[in-house]
DSSP file (Angstrom, degrees, kcal/mol; ACC not computed):
  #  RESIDUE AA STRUCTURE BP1 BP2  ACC     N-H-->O    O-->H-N    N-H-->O    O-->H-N    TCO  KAPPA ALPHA  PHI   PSI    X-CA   Y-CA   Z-CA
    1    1 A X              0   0    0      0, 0.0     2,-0.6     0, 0.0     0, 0.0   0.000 360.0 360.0 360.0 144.3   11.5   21.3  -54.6
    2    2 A X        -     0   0    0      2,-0.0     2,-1.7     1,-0.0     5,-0.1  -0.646 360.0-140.9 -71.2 102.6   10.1   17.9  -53.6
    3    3 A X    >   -     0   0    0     -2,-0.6     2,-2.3     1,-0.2     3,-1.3  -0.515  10.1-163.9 -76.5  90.1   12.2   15.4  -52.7
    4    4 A X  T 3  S+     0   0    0     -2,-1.7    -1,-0.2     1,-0.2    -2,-0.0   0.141  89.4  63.9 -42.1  13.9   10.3   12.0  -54.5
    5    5 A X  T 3  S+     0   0    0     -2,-2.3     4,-0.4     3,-0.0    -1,-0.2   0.682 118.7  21.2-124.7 -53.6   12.7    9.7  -52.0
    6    6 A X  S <> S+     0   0    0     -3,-1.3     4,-1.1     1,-0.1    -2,-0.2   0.267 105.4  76.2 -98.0  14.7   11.0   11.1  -48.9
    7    7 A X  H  > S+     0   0    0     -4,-0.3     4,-0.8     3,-0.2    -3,-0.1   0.571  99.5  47.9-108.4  -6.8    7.3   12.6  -49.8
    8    8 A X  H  > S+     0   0    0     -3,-0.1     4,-1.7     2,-0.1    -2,-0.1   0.813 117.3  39.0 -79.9 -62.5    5.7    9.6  -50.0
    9    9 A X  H  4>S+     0   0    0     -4,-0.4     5,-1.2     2,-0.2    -2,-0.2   0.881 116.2  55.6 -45.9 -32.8    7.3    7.8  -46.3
   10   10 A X  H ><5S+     0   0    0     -4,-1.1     3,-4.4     3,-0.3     4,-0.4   0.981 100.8  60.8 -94.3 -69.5    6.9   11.6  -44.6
   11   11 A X  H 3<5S+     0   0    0     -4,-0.8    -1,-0.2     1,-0.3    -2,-0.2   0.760 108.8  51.3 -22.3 -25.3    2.6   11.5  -45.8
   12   12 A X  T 3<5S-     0   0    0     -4,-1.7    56,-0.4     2,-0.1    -1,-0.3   0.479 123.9-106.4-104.8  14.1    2.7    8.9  -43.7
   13   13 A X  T < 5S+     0   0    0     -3,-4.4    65,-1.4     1,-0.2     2,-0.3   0.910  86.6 100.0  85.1  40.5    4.3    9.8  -40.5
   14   14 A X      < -     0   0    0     -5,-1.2     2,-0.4    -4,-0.4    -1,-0.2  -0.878  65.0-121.3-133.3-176.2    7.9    7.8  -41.4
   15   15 A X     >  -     0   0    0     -2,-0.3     4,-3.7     1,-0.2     5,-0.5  -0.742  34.1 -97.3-119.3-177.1   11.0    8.5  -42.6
   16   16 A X  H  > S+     0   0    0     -2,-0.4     4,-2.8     1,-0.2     5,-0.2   0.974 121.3  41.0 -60.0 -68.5   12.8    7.2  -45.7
   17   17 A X  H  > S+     0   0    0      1,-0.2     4,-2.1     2,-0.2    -1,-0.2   0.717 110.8  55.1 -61.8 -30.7   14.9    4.5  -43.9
   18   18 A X  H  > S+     0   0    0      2,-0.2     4,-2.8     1,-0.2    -1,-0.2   0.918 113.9  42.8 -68.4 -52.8   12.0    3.2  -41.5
   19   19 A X  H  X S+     0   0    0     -4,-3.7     4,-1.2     2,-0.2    -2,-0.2   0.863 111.3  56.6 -83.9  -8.2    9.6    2.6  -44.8
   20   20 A X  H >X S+     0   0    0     -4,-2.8     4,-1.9    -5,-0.5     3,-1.5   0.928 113.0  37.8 -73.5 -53.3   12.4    1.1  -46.7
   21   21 A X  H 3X S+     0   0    0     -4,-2.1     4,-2.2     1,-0.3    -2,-0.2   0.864 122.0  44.8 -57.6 -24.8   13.1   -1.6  -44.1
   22   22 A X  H 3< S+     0   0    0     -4,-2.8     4,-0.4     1,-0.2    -1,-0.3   0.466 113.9  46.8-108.5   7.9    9.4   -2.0  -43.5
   23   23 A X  H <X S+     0   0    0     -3,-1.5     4,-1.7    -4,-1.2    -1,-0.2   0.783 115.8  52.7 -83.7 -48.4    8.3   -2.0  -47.5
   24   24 A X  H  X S+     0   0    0     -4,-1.9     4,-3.5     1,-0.2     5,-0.2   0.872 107.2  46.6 -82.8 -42.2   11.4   -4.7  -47.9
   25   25 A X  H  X S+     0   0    0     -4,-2.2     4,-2.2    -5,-0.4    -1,-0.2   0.966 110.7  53.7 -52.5 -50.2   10.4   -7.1  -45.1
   26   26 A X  H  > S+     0   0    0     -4,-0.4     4,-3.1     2,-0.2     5,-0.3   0.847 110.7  48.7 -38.4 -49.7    7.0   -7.0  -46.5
   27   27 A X  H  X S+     0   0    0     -4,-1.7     4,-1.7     1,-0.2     5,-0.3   0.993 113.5  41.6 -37.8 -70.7    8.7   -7.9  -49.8
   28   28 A X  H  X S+     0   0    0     -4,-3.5     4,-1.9     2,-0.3     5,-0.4   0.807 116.1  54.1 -55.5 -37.6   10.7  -10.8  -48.6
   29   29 A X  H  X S+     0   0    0     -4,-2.2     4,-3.9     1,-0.3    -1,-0.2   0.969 116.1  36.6 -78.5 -48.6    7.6  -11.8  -46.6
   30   30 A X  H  < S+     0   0    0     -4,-3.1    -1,-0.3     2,-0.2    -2,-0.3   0.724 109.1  60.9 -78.0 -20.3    5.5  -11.7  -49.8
   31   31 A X  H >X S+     0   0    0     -4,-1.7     4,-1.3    -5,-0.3     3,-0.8   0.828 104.2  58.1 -79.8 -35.9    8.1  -13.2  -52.3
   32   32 A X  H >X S+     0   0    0     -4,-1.9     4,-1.5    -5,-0.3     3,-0.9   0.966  99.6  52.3 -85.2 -39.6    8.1  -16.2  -50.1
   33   33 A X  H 3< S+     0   0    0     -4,-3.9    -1,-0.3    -5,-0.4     4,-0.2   0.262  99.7  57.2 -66.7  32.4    4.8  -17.0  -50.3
   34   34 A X  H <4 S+     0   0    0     -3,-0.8     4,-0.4    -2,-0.3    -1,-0.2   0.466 102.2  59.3-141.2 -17.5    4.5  -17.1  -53.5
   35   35 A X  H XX S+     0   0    0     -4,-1.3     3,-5.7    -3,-0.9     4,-0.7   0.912 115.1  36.1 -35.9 -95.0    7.3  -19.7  -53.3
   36   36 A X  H 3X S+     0   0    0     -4,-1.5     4,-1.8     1,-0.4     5,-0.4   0.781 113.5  59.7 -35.3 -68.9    4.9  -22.1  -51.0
   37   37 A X  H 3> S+     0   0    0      1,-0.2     4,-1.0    -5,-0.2    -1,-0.4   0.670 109.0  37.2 -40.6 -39.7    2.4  -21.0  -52.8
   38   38 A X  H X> S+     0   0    0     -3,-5.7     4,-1.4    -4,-0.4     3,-1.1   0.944 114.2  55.5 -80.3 -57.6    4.0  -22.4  -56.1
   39   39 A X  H 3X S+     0   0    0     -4,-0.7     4,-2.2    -3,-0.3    -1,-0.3   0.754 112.3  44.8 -26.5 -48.8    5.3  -25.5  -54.4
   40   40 A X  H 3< S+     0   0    0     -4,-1.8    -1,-0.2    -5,-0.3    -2,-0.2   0.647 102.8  61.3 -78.0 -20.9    1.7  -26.2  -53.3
   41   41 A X  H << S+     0   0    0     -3,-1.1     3,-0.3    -4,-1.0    -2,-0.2   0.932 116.9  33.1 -61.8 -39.4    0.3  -25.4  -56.6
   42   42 A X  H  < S+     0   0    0     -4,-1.4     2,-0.6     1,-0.3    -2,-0.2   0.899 129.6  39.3 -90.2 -36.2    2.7  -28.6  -58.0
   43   43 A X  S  < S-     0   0    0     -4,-2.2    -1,-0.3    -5,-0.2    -2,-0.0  -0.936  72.8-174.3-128.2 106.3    2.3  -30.6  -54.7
   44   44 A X  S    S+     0   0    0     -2,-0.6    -1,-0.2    -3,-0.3     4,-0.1   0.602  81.4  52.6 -48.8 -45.4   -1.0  -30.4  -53.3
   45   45 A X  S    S+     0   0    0      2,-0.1     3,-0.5     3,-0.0     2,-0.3   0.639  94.5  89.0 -82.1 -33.1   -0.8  -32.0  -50.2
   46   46 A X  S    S-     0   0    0      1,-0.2    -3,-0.1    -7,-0.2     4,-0.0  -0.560 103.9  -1.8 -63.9 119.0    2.5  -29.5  -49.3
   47   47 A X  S >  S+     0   0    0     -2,-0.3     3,-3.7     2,-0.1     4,-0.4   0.397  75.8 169.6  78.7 -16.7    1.5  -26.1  -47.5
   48   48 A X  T 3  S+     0   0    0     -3,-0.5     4,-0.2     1,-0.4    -1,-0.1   0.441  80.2  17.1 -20.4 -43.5   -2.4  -26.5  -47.6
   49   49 A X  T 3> S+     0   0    0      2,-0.1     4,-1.3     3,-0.1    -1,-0.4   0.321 100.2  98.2-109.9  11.9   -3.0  -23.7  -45.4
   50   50 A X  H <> S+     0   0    0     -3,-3.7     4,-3.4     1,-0.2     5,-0.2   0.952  80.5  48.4 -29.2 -85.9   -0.1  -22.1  -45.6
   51   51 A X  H  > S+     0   0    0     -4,-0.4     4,-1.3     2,-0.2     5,-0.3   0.840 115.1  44.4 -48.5 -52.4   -0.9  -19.5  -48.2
   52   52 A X  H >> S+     0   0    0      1,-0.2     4,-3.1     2,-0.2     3,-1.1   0.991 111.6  54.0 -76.2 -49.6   -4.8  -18.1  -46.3
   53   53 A X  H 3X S+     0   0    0     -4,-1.3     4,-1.7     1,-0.3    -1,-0.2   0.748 104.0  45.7 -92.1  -9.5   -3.6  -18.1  -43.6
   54   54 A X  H 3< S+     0   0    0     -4,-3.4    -1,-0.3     2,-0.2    -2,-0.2   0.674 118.9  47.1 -72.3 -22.7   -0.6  -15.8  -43.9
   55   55 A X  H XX S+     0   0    0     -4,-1.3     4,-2.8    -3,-1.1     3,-1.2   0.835 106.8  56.0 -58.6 -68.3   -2.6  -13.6  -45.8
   56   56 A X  H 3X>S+     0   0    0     -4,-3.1     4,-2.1    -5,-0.3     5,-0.6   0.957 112.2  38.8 -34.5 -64.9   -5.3  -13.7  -43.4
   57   57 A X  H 3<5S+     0   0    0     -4,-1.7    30,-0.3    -5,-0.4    -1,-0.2   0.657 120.7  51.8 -79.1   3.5   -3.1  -12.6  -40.2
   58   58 A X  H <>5S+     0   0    0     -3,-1.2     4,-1.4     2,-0.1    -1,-0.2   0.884 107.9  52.3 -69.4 -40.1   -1.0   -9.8  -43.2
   59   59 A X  H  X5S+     0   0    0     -4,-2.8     4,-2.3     1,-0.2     5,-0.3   0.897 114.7  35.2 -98.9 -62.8   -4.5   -8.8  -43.9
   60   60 A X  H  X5S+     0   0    0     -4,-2.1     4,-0.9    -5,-0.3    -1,-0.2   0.844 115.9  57.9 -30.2 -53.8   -4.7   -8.3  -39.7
   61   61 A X  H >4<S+     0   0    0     -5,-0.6     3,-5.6     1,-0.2    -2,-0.2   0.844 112.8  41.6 -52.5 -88.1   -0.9   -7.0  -39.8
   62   62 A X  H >< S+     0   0    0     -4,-1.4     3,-0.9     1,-0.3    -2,-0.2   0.372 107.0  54.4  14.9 -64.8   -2.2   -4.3  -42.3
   63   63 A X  H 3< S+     0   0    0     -4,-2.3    -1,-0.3     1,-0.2    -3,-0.2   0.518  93.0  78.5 -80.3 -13.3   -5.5   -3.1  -40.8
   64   64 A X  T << S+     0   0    0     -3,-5.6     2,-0.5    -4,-0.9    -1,-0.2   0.659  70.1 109.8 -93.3   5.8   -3.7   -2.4  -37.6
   65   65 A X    <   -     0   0    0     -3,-0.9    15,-0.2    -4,-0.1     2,-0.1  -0.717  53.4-148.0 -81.8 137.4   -2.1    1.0  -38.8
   66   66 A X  E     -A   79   0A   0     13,-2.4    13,-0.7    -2,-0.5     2,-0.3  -0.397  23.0-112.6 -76.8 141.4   -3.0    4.4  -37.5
   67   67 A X  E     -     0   0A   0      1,-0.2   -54,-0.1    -2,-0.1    -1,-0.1  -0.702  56.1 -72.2 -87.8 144.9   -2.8    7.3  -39.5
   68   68 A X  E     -     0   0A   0    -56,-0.4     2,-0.4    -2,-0.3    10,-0.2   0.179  44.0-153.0 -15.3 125.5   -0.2    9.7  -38.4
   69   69 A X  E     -A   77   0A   0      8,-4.4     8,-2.2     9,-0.2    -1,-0.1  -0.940  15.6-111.5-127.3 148.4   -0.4   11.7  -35.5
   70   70 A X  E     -A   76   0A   0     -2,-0.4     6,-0.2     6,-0.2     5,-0.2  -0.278  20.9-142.7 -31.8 128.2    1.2   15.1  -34.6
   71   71 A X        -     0   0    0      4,-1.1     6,-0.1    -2,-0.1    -1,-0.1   0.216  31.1-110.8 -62.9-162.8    3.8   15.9  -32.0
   72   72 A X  S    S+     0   0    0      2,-0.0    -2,-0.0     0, 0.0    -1,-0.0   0.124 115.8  68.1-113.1  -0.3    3.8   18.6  -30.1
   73   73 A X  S    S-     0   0    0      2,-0.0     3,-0.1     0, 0.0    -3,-0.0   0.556 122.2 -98.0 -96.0 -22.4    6.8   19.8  -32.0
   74   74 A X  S    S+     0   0    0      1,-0.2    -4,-0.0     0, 0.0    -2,-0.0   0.212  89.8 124.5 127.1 -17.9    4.7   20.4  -35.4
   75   75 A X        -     0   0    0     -5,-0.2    -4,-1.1     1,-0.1     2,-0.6   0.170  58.7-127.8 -68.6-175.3    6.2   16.4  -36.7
   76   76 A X  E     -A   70   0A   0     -6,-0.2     2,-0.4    -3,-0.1    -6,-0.2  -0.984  21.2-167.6-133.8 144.2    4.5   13.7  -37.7
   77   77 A X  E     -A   69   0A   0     -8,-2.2    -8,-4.4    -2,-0.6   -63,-0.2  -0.997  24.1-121.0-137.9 129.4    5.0    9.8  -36.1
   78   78 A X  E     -     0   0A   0    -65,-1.4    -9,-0.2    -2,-0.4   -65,-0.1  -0.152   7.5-152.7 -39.3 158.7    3.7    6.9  -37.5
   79   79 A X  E     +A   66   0A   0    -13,-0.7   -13,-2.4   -67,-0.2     2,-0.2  -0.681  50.0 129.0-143.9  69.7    1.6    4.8  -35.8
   80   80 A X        -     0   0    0    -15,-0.2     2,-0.6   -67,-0.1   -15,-0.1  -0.548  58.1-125.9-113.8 178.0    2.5    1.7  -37.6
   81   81 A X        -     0   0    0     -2,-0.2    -2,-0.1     1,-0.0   -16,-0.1  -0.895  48.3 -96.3-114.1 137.6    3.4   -1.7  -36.0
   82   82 A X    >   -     0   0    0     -2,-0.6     3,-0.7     1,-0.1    -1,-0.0  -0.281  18.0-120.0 -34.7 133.1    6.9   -2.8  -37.5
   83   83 A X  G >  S+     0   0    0      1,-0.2     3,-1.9     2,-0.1    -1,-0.1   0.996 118.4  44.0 -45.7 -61.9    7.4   -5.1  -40.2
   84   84 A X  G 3  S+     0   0    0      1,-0.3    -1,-0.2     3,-0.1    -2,-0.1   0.666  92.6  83.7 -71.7   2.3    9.4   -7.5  -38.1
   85   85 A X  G <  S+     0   0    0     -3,-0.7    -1,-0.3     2,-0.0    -2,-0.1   0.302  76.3 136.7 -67.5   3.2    6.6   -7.0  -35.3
   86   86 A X    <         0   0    0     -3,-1.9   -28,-0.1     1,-0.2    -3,-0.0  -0.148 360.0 360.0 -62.2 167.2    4.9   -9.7  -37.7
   87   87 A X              0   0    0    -30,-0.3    -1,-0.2   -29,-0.0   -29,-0.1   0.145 360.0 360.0-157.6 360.0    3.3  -12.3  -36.4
């Protein structure tokens, strides 16, 4: 039987606790821009670039994972950057 907690994180070279922390920073990251963003919707002048350009350089974060690669033991390792490796 399939465990649904881990067959999505293992397709991807990770384990269950590595893609919760790095799905939940991603959260937090994205739940706060969408603060600024809202704050900049009502005050225009507040944030102006805020909002592209944090996208832009997620959009960057994003593009810079590798699919899984084999061990020599039969596993699979990510080849993801961290979530808190953001920049």
């Amino acid at each position: 039987m399939r465990n649904p907690f881990t067959c999505h994180p293992r397709k991807h070279g990770m384990t269950y606790w590595y893609h919760l922390e790095y799905a939940m920073v991603l959260a937090m990251l994205l739940a706060g821009l969408a603060f600024v963003t809202a704050v900049h919707a009502v005050l225009p002048f507040a944030f102006e670039y805020t909002t592209s350009r944090t996208i832009a350089r997620l959009h960057r974060f994003l593009s810079s994972r590798k699919p899984p690669q084999e061990n020599s033991d039969g596993r699979t390792q990510a080849q993801v950057p961290r979530a808190t490796d953001y920049q």
